[in-house]
Backbone of each chain as ProteinMPNN parsed JSONL, in Angstrom:
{"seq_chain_A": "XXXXXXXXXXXXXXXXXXXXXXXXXXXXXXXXXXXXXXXXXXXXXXXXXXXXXXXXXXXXXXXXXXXXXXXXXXXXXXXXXXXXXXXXXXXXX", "coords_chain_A": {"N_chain_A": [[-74.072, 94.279, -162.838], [-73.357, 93.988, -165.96], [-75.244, 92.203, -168.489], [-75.257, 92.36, -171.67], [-76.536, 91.319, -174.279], [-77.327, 92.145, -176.78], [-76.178, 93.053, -179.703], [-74.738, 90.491, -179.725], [-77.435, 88.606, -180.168], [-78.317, 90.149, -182.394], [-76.792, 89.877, -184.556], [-77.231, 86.881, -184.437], [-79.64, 87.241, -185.776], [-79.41, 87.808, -188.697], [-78.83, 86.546, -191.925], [-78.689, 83.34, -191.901], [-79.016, 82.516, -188.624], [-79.496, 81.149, -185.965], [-82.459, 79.565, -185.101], [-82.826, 78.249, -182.279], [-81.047, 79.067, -180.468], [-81.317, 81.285, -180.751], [-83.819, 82.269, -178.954], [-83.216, 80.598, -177.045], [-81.478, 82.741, -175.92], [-82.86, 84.805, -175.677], [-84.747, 84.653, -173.675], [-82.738, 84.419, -171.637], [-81.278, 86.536, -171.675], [-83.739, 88.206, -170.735], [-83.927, 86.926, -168.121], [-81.472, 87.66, -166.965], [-81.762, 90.549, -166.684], [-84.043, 90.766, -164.893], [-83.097, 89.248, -163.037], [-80.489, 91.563, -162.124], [-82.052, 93.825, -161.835], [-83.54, 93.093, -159.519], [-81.061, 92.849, -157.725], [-80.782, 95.508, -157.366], [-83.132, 96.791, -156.347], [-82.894, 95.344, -153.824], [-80.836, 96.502, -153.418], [-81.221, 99.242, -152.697], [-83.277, 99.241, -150.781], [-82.704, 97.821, -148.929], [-81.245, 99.283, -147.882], [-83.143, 101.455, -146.809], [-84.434, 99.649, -145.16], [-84.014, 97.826, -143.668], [-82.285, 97.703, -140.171], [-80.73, 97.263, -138.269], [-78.473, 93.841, -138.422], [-79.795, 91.197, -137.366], [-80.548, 87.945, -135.869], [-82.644, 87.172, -137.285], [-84.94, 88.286, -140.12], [-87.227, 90.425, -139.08], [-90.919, 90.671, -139.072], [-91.475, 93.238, -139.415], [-89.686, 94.437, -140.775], [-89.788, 92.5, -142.788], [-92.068, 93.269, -144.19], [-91.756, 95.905, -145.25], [-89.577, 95.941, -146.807], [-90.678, 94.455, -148.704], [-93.178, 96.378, -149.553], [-91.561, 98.291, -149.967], [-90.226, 97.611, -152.887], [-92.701, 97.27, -154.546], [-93.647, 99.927, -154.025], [-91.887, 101.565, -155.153], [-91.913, 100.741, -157.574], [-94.215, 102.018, -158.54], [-93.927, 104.319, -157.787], [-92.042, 104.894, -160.024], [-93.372, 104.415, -162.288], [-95.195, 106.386, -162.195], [-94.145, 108.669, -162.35], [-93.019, 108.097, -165.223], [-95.45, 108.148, -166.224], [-96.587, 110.792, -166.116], [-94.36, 112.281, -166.668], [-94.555, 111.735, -169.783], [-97.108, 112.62, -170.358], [-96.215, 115.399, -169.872], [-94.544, 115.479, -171.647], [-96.199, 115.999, -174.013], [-98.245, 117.729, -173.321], [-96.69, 119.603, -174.002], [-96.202, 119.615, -176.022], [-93.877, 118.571, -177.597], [-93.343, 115.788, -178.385]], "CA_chain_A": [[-73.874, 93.196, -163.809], [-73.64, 94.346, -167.437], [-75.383, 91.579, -169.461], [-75.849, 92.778, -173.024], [-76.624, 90.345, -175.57], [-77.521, 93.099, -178.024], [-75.23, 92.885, -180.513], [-74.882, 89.435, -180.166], [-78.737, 88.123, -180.88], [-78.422, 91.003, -183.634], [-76.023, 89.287, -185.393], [-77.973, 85.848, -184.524], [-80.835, 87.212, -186.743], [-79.698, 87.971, -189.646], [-79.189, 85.297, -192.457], [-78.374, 81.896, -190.822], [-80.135, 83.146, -187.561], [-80.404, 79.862, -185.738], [-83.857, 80.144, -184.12], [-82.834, 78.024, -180.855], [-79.897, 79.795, -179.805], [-81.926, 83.089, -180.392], [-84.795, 81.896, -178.174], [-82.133, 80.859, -175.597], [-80.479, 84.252, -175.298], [-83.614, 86.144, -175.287], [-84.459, 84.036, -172.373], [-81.977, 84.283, -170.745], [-81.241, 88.165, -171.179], [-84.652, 88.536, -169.666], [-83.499, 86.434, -166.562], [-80.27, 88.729, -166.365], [-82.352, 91.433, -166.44], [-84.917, 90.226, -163.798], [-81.865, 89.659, -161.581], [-79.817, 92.804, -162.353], [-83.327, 94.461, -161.002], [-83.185, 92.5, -158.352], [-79.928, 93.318, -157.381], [-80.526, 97.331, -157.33], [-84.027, 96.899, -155.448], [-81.874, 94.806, -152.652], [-79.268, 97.497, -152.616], [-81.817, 100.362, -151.625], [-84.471, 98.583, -150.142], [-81.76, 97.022, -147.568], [-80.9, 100.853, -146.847], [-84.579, 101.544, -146.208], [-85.408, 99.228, -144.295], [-82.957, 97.342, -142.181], [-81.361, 98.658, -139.393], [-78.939, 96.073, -137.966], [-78.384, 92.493, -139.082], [-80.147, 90.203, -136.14], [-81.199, 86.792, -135.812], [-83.998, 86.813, -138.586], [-85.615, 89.719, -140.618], [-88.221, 90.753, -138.375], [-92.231, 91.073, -139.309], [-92.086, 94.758, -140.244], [-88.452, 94.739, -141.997], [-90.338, 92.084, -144.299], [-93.44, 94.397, -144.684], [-91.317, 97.009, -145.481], [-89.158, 95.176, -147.884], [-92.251, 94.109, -149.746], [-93.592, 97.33, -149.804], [-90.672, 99.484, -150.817], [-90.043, 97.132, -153.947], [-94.044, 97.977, -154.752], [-93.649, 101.285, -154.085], [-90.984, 102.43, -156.151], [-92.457, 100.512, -158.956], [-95.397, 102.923, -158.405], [-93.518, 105.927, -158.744], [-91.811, 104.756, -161.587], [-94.605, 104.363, -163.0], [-96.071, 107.486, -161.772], [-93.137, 109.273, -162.843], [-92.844, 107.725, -166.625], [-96.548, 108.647, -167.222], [-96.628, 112.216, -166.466], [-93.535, 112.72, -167.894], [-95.006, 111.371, -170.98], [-98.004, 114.108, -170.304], [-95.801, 116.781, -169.764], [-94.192, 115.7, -173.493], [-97.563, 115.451, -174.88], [-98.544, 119.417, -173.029], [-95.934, 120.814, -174.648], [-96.18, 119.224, -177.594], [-92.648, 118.85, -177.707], [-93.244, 115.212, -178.709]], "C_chain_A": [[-74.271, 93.707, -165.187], [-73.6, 92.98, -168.453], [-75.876, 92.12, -170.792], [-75.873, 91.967, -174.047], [-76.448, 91.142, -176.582], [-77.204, 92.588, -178.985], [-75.353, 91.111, -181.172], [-76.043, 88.354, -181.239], [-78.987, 88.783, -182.337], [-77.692, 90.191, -184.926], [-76.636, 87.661, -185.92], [-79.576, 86.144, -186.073], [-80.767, 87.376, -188.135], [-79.522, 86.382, -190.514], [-78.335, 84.35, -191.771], [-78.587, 82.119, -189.552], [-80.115, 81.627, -187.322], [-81.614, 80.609, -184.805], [-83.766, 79.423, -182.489], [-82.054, 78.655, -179.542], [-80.698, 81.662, -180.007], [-82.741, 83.042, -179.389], [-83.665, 81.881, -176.503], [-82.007, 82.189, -175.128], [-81.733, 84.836, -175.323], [-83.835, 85.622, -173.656], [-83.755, 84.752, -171.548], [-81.054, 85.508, -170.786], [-82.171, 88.596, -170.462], [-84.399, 88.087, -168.319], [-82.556, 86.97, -165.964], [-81.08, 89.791, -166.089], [-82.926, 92.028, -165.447], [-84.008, 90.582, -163.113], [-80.967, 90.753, -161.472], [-81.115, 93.599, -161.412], [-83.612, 94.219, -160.016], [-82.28, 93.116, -157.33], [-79.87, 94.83, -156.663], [-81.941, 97.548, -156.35], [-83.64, 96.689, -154.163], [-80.948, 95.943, -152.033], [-79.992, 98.773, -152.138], [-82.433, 100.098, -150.893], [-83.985, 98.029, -149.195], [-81.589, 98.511, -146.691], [-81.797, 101.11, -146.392], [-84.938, 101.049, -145.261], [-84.958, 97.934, -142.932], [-82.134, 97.962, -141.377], [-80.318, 97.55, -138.767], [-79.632, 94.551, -138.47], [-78.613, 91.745, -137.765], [-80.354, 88.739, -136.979], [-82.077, 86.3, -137.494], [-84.463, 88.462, -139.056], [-86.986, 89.783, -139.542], [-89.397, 91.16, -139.092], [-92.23, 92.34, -140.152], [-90.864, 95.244, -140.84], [-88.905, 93.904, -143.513], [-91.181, 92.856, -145.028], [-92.621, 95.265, -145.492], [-90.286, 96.882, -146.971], [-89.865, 95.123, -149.006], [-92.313, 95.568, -150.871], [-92.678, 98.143, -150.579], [-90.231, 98.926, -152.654], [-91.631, 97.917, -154.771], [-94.246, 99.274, -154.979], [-92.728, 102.5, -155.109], [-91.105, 101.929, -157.088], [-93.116, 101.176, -159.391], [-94.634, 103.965, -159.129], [-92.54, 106.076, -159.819], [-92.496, 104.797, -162.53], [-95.206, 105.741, -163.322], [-95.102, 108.577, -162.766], [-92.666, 109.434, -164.662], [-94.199, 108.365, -167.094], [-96.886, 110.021, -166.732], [-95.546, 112.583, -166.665], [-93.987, 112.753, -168.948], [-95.921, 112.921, -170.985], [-97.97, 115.209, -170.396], [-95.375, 117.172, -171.36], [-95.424, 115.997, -174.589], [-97.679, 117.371, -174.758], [-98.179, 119.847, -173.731], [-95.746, 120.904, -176.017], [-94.396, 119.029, -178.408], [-92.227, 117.609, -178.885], [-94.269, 114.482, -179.39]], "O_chain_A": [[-75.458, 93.823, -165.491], [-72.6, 92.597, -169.06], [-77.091, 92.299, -170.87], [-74.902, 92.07, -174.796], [-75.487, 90.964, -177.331], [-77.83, 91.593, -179.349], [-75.734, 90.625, -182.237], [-75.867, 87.726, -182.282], [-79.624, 88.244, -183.242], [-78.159, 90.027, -186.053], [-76.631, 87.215, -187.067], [-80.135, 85.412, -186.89], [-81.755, 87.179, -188.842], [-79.906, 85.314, -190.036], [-77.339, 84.68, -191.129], [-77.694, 81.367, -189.162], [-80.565, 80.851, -188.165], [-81.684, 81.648, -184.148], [-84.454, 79.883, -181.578], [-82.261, 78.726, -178.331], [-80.512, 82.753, -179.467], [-82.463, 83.951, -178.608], [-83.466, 82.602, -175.526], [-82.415, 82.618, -174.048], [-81.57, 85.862, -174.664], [-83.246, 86.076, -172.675], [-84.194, 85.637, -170.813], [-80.106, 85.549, -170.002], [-81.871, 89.337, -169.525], [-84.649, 88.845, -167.382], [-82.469, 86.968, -164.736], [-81.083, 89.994, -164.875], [-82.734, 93.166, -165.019], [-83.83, 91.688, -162.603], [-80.604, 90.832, -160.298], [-80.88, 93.88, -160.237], [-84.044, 95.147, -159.332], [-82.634, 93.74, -156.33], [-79.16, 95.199, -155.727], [-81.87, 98.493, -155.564], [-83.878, 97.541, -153.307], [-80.525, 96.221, -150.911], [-79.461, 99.404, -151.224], [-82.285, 100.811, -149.901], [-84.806, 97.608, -148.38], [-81.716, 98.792, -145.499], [-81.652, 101.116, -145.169], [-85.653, 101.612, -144.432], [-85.409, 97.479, -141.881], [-81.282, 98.739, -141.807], [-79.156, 97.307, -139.091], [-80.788, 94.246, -138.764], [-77.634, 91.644, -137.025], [-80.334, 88.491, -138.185], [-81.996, 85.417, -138.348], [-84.316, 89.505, -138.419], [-87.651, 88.748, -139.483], [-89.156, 92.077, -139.877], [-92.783, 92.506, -141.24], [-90.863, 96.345, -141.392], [-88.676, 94.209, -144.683], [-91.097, 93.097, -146.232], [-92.976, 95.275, -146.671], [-90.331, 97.633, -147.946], [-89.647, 95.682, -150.081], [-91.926, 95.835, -152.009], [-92.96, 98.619, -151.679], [-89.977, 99.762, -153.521], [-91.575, 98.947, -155.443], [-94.884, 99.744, -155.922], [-92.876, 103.648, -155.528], [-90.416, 102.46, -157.958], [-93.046, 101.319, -160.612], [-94.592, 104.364, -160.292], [-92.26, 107.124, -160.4], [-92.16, 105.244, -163.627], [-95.605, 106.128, -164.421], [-95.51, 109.132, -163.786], [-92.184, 110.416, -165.227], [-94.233, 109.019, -168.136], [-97.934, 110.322, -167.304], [-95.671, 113.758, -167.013], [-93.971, 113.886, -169.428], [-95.548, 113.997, -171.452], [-98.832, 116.02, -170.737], [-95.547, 118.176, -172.051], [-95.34, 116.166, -175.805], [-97.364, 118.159, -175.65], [-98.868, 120.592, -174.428], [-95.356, 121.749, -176.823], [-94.012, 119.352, -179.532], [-91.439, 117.762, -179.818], [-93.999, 113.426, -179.961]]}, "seq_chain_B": "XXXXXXXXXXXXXXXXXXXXXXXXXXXXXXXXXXXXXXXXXXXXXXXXXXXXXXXXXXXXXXXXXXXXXXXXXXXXXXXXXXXXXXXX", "coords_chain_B": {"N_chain_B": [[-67.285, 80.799, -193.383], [-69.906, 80.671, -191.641], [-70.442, 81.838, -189.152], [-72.417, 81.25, -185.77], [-74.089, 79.675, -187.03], [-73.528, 77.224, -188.07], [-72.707, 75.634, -186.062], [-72.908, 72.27, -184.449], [-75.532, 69.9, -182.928], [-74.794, 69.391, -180.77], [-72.25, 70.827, -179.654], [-74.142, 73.172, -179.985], [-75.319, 72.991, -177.297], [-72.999, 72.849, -175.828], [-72.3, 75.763, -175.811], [-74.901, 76.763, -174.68], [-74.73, 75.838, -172.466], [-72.079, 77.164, -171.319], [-73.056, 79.612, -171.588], [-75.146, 79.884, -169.421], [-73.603, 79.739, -167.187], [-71.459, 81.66, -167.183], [-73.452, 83.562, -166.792], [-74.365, 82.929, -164.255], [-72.06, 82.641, -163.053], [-71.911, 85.669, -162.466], [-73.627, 86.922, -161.757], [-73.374, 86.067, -159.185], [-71.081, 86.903, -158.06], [-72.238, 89.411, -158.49], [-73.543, 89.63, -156.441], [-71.971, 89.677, -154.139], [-70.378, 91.294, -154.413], [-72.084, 93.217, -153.438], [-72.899, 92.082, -150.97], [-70.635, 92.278, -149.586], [-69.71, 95.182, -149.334], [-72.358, 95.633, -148.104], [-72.19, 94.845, -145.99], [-69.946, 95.052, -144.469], [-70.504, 98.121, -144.101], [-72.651, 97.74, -142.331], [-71.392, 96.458, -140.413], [-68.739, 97.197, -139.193], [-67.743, 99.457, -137.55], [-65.711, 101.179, -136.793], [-62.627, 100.573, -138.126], [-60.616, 98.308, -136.591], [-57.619, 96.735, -135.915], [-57.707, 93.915, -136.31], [-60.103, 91.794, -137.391], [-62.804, 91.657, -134.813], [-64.063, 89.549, -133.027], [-66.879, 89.794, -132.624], [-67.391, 91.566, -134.805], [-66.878, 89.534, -136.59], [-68.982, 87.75, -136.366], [-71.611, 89.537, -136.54], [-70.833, 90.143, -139.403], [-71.461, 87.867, -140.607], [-74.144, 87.061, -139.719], [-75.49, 89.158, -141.317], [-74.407, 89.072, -143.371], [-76.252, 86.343, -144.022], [-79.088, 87.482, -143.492], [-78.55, 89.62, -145.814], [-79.657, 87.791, -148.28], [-81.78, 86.438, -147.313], [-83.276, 89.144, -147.549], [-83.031, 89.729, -149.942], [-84.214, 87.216, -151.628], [-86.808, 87.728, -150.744], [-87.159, 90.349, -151.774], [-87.013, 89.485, -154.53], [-89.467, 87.71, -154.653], [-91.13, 89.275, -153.829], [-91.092, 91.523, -156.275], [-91.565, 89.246, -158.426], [-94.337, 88.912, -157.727], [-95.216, 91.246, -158.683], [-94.796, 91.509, -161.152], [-96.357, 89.715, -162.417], [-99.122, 90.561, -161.561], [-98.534, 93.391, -162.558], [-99.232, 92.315, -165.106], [-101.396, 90.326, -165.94], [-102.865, 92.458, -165.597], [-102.802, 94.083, -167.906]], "CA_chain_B": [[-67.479, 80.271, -191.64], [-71.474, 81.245, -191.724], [-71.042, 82.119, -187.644], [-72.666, 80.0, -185.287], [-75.363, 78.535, -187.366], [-72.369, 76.194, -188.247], [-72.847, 74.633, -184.787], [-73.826, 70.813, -184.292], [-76.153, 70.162, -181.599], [-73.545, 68.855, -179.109], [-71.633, 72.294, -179.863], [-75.16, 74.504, -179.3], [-75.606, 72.327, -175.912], [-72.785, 73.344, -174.948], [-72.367, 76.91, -175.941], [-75.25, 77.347, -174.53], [-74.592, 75.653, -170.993], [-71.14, 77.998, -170.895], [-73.665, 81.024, -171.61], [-75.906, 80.203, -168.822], [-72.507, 79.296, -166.441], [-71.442, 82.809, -167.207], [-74.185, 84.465, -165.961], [-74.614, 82.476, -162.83], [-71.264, 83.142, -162.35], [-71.524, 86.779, -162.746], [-74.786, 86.979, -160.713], [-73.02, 85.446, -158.207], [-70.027, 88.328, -158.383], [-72.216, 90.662, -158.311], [-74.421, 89.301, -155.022], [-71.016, 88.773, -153.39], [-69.921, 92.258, -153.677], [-73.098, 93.808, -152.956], [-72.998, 91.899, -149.497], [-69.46, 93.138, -148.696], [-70.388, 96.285, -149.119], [-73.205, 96.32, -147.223], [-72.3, 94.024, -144.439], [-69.174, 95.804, -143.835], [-71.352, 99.428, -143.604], [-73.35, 97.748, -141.084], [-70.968, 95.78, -139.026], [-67.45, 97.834, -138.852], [-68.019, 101.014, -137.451], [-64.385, 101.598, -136.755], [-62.188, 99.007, -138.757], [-59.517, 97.888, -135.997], [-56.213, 95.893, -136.529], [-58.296, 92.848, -136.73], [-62.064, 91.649, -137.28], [-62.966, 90.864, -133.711], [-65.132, 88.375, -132.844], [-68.233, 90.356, -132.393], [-67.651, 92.035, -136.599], [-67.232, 88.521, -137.341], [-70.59, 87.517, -135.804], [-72.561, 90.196, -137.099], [-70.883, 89.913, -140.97], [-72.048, 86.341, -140.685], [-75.275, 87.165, -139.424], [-75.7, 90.411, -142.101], [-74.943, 88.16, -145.165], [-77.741, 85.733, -144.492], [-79.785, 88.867, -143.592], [-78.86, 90.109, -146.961], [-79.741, 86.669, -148.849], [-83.298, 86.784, -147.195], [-84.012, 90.12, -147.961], [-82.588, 89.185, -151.902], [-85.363, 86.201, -151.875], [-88.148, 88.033, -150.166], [-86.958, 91.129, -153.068], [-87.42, 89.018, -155.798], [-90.669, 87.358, -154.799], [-92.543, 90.68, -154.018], [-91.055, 91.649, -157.716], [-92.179, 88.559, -159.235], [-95.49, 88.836, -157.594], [-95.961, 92.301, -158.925], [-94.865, 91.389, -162.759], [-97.454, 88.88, -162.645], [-100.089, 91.631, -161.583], [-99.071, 93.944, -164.392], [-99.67, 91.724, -166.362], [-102.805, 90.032, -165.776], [-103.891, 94.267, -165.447], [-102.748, 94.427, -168.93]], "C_chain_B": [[-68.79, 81.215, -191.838], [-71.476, 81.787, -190.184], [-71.278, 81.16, -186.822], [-73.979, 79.251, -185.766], [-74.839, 77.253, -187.95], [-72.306, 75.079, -187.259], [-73.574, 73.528, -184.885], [-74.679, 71.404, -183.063], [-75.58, 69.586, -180.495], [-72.777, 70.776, -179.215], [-72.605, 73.731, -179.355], [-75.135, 74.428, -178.041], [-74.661, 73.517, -175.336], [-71.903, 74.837, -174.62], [-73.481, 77.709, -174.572], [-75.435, 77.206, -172.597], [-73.165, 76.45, -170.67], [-72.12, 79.519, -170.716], [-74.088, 81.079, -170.242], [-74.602, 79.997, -167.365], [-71.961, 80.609, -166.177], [-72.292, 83.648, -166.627], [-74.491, 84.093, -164.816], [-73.102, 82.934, -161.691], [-71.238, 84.962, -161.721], [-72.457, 88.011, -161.735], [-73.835, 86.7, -159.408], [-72.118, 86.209, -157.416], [-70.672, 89.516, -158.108], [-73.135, 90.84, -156.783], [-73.12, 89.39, -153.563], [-70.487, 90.321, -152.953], [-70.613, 93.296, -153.26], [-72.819, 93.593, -151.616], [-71.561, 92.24, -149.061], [-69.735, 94.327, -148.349], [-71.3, 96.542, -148.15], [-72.831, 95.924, -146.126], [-70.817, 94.62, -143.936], [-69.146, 97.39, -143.426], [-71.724, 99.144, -142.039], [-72.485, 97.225, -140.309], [-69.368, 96.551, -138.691], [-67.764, 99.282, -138.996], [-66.71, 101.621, -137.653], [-63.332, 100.471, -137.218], [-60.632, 99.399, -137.437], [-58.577, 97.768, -136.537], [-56.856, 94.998, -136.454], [-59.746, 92.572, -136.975], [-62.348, 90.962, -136.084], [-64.222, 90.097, -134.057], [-66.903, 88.809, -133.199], [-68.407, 90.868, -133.934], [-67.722, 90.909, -136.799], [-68.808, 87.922, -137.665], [-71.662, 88.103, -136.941], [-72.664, 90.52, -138.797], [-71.544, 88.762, -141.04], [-73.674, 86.338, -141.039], [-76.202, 88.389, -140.474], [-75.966, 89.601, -143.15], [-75.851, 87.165, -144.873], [-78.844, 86.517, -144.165], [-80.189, 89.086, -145.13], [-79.499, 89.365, -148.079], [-81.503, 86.412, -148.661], [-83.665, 87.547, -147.856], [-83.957, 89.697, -149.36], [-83.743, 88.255, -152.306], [-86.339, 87.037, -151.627], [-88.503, 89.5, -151.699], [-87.726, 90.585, -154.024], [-88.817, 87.88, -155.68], [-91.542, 88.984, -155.042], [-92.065, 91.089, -155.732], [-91.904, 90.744, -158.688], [-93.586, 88.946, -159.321], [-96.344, 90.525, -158.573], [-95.542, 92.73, -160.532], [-95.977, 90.631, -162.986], [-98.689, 89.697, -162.688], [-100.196, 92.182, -162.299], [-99.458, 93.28, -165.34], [-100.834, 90.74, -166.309], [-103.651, 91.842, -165.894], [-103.973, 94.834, -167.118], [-104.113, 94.391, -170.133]], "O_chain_B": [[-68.669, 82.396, -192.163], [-72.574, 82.234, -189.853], [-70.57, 80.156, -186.89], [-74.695, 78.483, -185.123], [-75.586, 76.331, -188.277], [-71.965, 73.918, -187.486], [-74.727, 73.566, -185.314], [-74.701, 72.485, -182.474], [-76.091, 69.405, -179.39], [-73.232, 71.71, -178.554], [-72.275, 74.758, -178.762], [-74.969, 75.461, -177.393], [-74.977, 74.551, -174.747], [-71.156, 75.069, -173.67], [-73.215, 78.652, -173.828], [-75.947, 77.966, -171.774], [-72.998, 76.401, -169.452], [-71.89, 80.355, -169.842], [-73.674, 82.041, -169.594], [-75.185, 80.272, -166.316], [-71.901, 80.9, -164.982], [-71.827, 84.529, -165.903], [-74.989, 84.984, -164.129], [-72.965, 83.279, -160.518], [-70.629, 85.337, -160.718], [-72.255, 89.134, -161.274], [-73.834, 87.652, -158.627], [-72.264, 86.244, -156.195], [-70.111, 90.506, -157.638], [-73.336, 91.898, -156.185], [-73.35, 89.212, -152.367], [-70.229, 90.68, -151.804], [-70.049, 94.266, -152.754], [-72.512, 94.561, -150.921], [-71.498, 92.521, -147.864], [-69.999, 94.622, -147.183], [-71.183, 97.501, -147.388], [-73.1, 96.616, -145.144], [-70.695, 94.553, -142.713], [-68.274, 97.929, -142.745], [-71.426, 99.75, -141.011], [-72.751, 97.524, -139.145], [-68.95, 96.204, -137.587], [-67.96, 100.019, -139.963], [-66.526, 102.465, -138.53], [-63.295, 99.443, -136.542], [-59.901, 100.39, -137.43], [-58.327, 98.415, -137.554], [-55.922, 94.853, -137.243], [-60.526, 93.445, -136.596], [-62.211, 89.739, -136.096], [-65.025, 90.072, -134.99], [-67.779, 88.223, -133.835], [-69.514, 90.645, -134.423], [-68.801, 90.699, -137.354], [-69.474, 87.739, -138.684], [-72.287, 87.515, -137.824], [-73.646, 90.891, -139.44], [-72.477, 88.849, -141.838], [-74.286, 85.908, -142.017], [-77.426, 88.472, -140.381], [-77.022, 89.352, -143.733], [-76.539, 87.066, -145.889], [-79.837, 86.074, -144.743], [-81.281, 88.935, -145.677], [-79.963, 90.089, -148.959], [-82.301, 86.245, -149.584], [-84.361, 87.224, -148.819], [-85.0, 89.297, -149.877], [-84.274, 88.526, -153.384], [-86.992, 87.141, -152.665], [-89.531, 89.635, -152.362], [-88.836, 90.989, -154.372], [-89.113, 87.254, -156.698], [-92.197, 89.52, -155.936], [-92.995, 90.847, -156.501], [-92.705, 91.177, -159.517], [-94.147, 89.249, -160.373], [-97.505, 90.748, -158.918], [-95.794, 93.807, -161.074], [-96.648, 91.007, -163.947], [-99.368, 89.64, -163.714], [-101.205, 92.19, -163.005], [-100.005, 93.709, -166.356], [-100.923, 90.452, -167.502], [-104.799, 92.128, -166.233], [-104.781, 95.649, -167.564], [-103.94, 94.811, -171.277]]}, "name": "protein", "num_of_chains": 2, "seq": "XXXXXXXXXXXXXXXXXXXXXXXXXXXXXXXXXXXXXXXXXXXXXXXXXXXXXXXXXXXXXXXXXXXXXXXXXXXXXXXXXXXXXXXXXXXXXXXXXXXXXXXXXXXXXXXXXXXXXXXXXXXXXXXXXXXXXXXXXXXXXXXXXXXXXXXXXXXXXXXXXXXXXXXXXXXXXXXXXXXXX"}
C-alpha cells in the first residue's frame, strides 16, 4: 500500500495551510503507516510461523507470532545502531 | 483559487471522509491480496481443473487464520510502540 501524503501536506503548509486538514492527514498517514507495517510483519511472520491453516491458531503459533514481530523489531534496532557505530568508527559520518 | 483552504466546513467533512474511505479501501486491497497469496501457497499444492472441496475448506479456513494472525500482529506491535515509548 503506497500511502504518501508528502507532497500533499507540503503543499497544505505553506501560505493558507489549513491547520485541520493538516492535523487530519498527519493522522492519518501515521495510521497508513502503522497498517502498511502491519501488513509486511503478517506477510513474514505467517511464513515463520504457521504451518497449515487449522481450526484456530494454536498456543505456540500465537507465541511465536508475538515473538517474531518483537524480535525483528530488536534486530532492527540492533542493526540501525551499530550501523550508526560503524559510521561514527570510520568517521565517515 | 488559494487551494483547499477555500473549503467550507461541509466541503473539509467531506474531503476528509473520502480521504479516510480511500485508505480503508486500499487497506482492504491490500489485506485481500496478501491472503490470496498466501492461502493459495498453503492450500493448492497442485492446482487441478477445479478447487475441490477439500482447497475450498482449507482457503476458507487459511483466510480466517490469516485475519487472526493480522489482529494478534498488530496488537503485539501496538504493545511494543507503547513500550518504546514509555522507555523513551
Amino acid at each position: 500500500m503506497s500511502t504518501d501524503f508528502g507532497d500533499f501536506s507540503q503543499g497544505l503548509t505553506g501560505k493558507g495551510g489549513d491547520k485541520e486538514l493538516q492535523e487530519f492527514l498527519m493522522v492519518e498517514k501515521q495510521k497508513a503507516q502503522f497498517n502498511a507495517q502491519i501488513h509486511e510483519f503478517n506477510d513474514f511472520c505467517w511464513e515463520k510461523c504457521v504451518e497449515k491453516a487449522s481450526n484456530k491458531l494454536d498456543s505456540k503459533t500465537e507465541t511465536c507470532l508475538t515473538n517474531c514481530v518483537d524480535r525483528f523489531i530488536d534486530v532492527s534496532l540492533l542493526i540501525t545502531n551499530r550501523f550508526a557505530q560503524l559510521l561514527q568508527k570510520s568517521g565517515g559520518m | 483559487m488559494d487551494g483547499v483552504s477555500g473549503l467550507s466546513g461541509a466541503q473539509k467533512d467531506e474531503l476528509m471522509d473520502q480521504v479516510k474511505q480511500q485508505i480503508a479501501v486500499a487497506n482492504a486491497q491490500e489485506l485481500l491480496t496478501k491472503m490470496t497469496e498466501k492461502c493459495f501457497k498453503k492450500c493448492i499444492s497442485k492446482p487441478g481443473t477445479s478447487l475441490d472441496s477439500s482447497e475450498q475448506k482449507c482457503v476458507a479456513m487459511c483466510m480466517d487464520r490469516y485475519m487472526d494472525s493480522w489482529n494478534l500482529v498488530s496488537k503485539a506491535y501496538s504493545l511494543r510502540i507503547q513500550r518504546e515509548q514509555t522507555n523513551m
